[in-house]
The first five atom37 places (N, CA, C, CB, O) and aatype in JSON, in Angstrom:
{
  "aatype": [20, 20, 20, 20, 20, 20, 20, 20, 20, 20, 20, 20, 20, 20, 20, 20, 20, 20, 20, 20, 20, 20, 20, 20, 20, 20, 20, 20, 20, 20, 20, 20, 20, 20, 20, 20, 20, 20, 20, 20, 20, 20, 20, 20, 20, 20, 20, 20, 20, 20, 20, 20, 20, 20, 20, 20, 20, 20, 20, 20, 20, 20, 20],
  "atom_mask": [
    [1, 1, 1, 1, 1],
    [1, 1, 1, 1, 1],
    [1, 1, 1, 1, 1],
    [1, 1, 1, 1, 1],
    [1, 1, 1, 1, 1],
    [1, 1, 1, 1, 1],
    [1, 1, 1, 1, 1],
    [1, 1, 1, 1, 1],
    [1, 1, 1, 1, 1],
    [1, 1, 1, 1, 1],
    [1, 1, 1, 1, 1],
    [1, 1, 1, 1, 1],
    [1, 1, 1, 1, 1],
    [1, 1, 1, 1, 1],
    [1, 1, 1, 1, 1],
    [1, 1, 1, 1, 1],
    [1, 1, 1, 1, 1],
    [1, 1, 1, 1, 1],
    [1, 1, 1, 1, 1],
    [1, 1, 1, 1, 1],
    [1, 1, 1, 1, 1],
    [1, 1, 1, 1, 1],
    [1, 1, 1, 1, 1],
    [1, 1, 1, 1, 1],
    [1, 1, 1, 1, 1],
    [1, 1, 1, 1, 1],
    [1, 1, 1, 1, 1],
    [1, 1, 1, 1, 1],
    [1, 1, 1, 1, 1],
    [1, 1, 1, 1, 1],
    [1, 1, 1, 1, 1],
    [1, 1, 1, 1, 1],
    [1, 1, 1, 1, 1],
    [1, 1, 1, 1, 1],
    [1, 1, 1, 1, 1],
    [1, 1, 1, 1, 1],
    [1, 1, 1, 1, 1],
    [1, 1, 1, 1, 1],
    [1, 1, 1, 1, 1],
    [1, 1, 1, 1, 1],
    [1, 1, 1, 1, 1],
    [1, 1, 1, 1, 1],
    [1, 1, 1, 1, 1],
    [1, 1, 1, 1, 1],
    [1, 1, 1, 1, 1],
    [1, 1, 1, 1, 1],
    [1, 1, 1, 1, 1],
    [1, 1, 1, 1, 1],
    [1, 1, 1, 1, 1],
    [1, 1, 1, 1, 1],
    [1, 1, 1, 1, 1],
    [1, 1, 1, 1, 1],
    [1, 1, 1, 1, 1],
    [1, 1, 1, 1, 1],
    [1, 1, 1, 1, 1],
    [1, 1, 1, 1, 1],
    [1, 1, 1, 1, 1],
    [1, 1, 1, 1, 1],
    [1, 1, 1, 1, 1],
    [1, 1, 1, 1, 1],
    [1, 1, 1, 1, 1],
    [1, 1, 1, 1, 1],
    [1, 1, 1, 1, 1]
  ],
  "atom_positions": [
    [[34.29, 144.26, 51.93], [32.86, 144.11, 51.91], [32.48, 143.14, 50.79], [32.17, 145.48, 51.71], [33.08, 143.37, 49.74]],
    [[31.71, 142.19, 50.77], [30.84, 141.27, 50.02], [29.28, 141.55, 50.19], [31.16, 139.82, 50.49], [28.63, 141.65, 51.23]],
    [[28.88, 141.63, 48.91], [27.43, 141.68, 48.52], [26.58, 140.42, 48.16], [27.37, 142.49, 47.4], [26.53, 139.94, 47.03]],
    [[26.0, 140.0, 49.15], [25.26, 139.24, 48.76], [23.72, 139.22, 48.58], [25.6, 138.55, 49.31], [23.05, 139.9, 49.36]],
    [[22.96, 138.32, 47.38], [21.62, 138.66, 47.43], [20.78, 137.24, 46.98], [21.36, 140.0, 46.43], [20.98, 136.28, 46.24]],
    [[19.8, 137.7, 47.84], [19.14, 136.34, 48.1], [18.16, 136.0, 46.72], [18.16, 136.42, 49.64], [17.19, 136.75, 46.81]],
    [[18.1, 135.37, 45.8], [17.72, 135.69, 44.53], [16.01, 135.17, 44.97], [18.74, 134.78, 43.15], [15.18, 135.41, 44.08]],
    [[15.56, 134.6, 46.02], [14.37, 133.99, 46.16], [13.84, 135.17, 46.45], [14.18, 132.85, 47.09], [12.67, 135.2, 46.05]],
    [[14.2, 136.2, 47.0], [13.84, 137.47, 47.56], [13.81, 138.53, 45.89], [15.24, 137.97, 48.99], [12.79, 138.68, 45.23]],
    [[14.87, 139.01, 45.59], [14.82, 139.51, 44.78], [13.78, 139.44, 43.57], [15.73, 139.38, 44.67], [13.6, 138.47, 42.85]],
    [[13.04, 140.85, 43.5], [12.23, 140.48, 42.26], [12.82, 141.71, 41.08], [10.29, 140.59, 42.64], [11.86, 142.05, 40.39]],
    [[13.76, 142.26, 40.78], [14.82, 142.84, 40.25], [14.05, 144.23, 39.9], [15.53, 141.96, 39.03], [14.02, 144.89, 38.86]],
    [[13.56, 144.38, 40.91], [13.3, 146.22, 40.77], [13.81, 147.43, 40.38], [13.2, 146.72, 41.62], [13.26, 148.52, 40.23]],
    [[15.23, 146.98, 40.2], [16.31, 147.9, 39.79], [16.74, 148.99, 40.92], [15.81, 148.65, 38.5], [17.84, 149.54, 40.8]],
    [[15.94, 149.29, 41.94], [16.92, 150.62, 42.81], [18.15, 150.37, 43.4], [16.21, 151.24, 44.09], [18.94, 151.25, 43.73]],
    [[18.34, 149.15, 43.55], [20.11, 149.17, 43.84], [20.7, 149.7, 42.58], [20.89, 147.49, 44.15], [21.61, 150.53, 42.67]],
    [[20.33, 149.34, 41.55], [20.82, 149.77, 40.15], [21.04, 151.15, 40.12], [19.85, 149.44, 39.03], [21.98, 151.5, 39.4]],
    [[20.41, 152.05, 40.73], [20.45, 153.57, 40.9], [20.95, 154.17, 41.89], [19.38, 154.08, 40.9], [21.14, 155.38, 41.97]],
    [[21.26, 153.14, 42.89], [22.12, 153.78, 43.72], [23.86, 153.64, 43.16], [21.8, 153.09, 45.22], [24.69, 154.54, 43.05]],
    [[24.0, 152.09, 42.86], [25.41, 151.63, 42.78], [25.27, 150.77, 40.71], [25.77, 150.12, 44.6], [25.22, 149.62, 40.28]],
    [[25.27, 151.72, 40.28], [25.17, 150.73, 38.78], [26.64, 150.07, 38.51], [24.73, 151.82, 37.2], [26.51, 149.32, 37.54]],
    [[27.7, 150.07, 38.87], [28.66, 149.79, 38.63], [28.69, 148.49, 39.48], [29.52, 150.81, 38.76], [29.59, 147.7, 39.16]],
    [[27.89, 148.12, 40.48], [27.81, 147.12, 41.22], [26.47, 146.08, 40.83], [27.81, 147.7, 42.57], [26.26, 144.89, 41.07]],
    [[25.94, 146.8, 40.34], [24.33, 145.97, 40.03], [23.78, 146.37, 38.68], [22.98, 146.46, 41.22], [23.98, 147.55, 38.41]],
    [[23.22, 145.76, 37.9], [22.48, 145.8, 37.28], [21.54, 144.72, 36.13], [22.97, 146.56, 37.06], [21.89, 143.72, 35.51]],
    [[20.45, 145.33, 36.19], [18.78, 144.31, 35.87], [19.05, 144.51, 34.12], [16.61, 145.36, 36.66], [19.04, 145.4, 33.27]],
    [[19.24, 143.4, 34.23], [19.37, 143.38, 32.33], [18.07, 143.13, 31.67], [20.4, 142.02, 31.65], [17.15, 143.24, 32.47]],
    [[17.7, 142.83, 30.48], [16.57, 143.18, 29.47], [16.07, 141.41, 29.93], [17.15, 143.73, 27.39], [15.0, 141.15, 29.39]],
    [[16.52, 140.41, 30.64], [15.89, 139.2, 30.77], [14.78, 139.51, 31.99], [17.02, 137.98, 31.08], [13.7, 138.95, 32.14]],
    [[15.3, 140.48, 32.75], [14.63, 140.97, 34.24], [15.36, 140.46, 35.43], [13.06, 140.43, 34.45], [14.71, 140.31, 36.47]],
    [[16.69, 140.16, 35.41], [16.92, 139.4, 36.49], [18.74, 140.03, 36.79], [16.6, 137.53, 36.05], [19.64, 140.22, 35.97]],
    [[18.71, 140.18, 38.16], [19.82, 141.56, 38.89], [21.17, 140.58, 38.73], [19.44, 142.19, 41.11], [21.26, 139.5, 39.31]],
    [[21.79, 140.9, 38.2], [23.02, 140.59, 38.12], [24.25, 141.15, 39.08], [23.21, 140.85, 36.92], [24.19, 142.38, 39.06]],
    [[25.17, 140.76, 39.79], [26.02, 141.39, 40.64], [27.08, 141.54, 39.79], [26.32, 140.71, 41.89], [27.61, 140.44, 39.61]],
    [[27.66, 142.46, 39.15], [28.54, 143.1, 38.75], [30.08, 142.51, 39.37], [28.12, 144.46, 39.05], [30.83, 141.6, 39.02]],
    [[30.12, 143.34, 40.25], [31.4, 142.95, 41.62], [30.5, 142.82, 42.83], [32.79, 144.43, 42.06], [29.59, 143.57, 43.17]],
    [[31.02, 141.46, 43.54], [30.76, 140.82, 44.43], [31.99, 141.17, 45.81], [30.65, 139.42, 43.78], [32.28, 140.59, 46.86]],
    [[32.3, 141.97, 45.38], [33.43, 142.35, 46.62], [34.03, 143.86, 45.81], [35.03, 140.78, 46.89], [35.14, 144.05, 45.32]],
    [[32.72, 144.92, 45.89], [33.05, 146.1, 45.62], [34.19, 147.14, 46.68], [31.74, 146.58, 45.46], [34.4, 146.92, 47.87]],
    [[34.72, 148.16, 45.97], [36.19, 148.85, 46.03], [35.4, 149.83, 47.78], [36.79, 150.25, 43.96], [34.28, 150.34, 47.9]],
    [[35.95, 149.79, 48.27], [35.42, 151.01, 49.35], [35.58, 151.97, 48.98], [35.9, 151.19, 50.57], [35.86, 152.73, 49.91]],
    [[35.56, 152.56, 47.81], [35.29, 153.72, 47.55], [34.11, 154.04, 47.01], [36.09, 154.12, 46.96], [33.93, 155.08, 46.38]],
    [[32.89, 152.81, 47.3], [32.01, 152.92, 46.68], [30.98, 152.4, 48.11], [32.17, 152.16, 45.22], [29.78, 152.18, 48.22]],
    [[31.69, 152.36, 48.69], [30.95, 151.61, 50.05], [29.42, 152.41, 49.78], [31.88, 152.08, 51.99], [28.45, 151.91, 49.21]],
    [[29.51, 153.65, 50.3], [28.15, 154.37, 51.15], [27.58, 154.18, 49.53], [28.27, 156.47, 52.11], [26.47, 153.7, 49.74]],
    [[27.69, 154.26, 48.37], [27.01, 153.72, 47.33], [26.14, 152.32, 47.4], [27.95, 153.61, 46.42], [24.94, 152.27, 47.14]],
    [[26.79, 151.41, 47.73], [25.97, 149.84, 48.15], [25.97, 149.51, 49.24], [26.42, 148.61, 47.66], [26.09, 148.3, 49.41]],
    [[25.83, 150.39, 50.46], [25.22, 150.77, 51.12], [23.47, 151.21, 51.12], [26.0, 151.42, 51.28], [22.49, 150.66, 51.62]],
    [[23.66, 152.44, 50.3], [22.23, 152.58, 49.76], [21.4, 151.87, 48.83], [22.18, 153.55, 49.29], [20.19, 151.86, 48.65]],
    [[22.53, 151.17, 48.16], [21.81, 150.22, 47.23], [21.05, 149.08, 48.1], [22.92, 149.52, 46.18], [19.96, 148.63, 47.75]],
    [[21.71, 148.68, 49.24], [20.75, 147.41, 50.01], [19.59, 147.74, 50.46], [21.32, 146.78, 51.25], [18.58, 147.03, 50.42]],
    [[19.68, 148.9, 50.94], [18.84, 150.19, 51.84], [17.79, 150.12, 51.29], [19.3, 151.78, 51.82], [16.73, 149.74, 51.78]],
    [[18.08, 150.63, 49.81], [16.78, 150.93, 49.09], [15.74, 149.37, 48.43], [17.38, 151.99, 47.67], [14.61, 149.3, 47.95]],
    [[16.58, 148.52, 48.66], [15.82, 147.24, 47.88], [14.27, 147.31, 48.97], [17.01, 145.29, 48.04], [14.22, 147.51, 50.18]],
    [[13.47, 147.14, 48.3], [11.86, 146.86, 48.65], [11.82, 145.63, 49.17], [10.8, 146.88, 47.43], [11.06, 145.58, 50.14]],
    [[12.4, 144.52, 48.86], [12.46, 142.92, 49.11], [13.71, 142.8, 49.88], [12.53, 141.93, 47.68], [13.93, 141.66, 50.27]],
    [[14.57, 143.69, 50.18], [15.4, 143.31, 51.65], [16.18, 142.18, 51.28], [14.41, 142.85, 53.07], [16.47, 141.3, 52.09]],
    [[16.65, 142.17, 49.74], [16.89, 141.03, 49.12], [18.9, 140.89, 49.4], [16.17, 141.23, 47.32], [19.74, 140.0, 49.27]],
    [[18.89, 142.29, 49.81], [20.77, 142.65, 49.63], [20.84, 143.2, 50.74], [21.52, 143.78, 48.33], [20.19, 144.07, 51.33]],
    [[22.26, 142.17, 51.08], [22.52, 142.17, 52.22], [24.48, 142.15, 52.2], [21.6, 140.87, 52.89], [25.21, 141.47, 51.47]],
    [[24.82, 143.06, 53.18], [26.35, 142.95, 52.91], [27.03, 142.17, 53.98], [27.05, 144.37, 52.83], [26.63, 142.15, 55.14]],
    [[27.99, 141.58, 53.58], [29.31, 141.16, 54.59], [30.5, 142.52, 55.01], [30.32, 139.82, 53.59], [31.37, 142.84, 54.2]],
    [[30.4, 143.05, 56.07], [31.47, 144.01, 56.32], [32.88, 143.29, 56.82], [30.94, 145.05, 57.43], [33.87, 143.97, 57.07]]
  ]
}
């Protein structure tokens, strides 16, 4: 799996951050950083929900 995110979309809301923090997270500049870009499947249904939950539909995966 590859995570990708469209940064024109993204306005770094942080709820992927709460689903998958080991995969995402919005640092103190405001802007979402991808952690791992080809996260472990053992974390799948984690960034899974993390795309799920984005408001801006900004994350999107490669299966």
């Amino acid at each position: 799996m590859r995570v990708h995110v469209d940064f024109k979309k993204c306005e770094a809301h942080g709820e992927c951050m709460m689903y998958a923090p080991d995969v995402f997270e919005v640092r103190d500049d405001d802007f979402l950083y991808v952690l791992q870009e080809q996260p472990a499947e053992s974390v799948r249904d984690d960034v899974v929900a993390a795309a799920n939950s984005c408001p801006t539909q900004a994350i999107t995966l490669e299966v």
